[in-house]
C-alpha positions as CSV (number, residue, x, y, z in Angstrom):
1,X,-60.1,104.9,158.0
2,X,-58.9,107.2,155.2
3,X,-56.8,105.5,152.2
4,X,-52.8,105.9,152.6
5,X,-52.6,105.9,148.5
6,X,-54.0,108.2,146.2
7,X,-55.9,105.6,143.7
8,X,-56.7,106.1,140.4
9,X,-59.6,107.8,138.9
10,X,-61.2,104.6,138.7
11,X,-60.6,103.3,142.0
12,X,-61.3,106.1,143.4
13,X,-65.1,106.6,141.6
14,X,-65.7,102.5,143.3
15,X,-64.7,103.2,146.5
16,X,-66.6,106.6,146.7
17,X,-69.7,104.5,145.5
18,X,-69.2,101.7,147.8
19,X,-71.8,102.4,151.4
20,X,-71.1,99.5,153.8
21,X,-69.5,95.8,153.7
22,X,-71.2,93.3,155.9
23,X,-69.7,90.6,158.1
24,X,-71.8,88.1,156.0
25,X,-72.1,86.9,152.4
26,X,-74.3,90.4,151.6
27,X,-76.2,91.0,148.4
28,X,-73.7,91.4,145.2
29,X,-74.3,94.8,143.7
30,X,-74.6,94.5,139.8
31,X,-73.9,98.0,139.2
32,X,-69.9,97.3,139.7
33,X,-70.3,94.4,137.5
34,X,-69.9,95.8,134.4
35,X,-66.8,97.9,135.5
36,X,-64.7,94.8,137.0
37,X,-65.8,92.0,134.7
38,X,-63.1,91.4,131.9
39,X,-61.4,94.4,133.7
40,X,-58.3,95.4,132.0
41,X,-56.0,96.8,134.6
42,X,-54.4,98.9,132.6
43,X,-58.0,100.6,132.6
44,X,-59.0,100.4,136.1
45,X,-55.5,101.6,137.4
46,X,-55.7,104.8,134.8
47,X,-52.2,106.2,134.6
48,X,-50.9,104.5,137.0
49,X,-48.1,102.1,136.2
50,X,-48.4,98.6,137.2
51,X,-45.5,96.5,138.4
52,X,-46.9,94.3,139.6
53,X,-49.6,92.4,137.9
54,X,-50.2,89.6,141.2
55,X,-51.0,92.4,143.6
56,X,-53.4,94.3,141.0
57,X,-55.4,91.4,140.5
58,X,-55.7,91.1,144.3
59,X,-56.9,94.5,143.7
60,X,-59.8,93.7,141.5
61,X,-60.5,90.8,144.1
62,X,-60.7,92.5,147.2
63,X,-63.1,95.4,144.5
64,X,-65.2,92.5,143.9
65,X,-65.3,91.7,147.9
66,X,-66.3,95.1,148.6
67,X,-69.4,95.0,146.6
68,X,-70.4,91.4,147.7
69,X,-69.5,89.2,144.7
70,X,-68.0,86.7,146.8
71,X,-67.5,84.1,143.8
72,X,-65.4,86.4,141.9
73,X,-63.0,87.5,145.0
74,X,-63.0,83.7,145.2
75,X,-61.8,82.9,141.7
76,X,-59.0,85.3,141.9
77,X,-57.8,85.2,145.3
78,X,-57.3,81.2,145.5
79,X,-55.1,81.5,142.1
80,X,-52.6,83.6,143.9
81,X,-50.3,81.8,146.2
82,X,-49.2,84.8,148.3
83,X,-50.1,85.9,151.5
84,X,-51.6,88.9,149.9
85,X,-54.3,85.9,147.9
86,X,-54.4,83.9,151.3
87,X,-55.8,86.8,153.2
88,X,-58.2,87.9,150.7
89,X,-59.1,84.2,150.4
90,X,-59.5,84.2,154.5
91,X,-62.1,87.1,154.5
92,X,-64.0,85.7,151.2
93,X,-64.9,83.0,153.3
94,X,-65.4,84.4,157.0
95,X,-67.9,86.3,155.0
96,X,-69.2,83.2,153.4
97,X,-69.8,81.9,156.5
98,X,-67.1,79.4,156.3
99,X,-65.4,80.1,159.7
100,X,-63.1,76.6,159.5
101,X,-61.8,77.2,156.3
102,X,-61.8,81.2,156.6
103,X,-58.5,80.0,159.7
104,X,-57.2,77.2,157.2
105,X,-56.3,80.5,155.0
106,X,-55.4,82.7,157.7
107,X,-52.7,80.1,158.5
108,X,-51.4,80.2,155.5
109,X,-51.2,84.3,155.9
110,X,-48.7,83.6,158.9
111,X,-47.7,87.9,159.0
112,X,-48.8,90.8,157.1
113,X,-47.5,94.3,157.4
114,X,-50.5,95.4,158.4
115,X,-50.8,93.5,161.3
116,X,-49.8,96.3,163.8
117,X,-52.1,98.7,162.6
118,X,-55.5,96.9,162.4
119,X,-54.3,95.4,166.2
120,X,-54.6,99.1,166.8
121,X,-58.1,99.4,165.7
122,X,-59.5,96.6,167.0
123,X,-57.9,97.7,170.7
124,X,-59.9,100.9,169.8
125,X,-62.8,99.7,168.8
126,X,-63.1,96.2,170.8
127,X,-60.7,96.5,173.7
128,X,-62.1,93.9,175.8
129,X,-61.9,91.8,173.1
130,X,-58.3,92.4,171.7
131,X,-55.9,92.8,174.6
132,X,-53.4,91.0,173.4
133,X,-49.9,92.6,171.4
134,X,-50.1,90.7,168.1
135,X,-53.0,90.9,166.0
136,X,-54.8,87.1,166.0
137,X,-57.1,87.1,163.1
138,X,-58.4,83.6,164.8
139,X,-59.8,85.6,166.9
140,X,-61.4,87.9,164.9
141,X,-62.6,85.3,163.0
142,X,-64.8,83.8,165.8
143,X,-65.8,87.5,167.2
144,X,-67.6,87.3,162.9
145,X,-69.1,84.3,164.1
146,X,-70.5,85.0,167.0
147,X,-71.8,88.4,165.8
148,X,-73.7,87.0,162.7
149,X,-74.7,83.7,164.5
150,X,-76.1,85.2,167.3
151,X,-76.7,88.7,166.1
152,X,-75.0,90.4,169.2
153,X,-74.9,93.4,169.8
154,X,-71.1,94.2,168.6
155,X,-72.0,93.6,165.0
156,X,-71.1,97.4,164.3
157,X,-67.8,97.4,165.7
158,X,-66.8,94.2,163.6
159,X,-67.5,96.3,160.4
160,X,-65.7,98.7,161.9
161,X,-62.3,96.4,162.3
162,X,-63.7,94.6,159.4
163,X,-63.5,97.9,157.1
164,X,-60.2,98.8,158.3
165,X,-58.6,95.2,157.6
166,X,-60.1,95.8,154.3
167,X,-58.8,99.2,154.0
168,X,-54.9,98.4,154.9
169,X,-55.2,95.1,153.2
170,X,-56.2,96.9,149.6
171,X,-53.5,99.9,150.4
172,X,-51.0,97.3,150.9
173,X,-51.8,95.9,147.3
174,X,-52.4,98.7,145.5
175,X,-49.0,99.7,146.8
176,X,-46.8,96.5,145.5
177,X,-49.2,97.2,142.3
178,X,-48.3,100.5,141.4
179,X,-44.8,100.0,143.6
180,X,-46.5,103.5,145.1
């Protein structure tokens, strides 16, 4: 799924970096490191504007996500009350491994925007699997867990949904960041 922003410079150069997220906990890539630690989003979002400094610090968290650091997505994402935090929170720790608590902070999500669209995908990617009409991140929760617990053979296509969740969930910050 292609971006619905144009990002920054910055952005842009980590996301055209970044290969493939996995369902679990992965291996945190040092080479991003240097560029988010101590970030200054004035920096990172170039000449952007920011107007919103909450959703640009779930920016850098859901950046810190894609590359694997899973403690520093943590750190930010469970200091931000939103739903915006909540969901990145919820994916931090599906991909932890922590399946209960991932749906304690999917509750607390109750309805994105982007609900619609990433029920979409996961119809097109997973239709047996997602026949229902509202998106149920529940359920996609326990499709993660049976794919890494068992190592099934629809690992790829929870990437795929996985990726895309990602995707619309960073679009939608970067959006109320940069009130794009």
């Amino acid at each position: 799924m292609k971006p619905t922003v144009e990002y920054s410079r910055n952005i842009s150069e980590l996301l055209r970096n970044w290969q493939s997220m996995p369902l679990d906990a992965g291996t945190p890539d040092p080479s991003v490191a240097e560029k988010l630690d101590s970030v200054m989003l004035e920096r990172l979002f170039g000449s952007a504007v920011i107007v919103n400094k909450t959703a640009a610090r779930l920016c850098v968290a859901g950046l810190w996500l894609l590359y694997d650091h899973l403690e520093e997505c943590h750190a930010i994402a469970q200091s931000i009350e939103t739903p915006d935090g909540s969901y990145w929170h919820a994916i931090m720790h599906r991909r932890e491994g922590d399946f209960f608590n991932s749906k304690y902070w999917y509750r607390r999500v109750r309805e994105l925007e982007i609900f619609p669209s990433l029920l979409h995908e996961a119809k097109s990617v997973m239709p047996e699997r997602f026949p229902m009409q509202r998106w149920d991140p529940f359920l996609f929760v326990d499709c993660c867990e049976e794919a890494v617990q068992k190592n099934n053979n629809f690992v790829v296509s929870c990437q795929k949904i996985q990726q895309v969740e990602w995707q619309l969930l960073f679009d939608q910050c970067y959006q109320k960041a940069t009130a794009d």
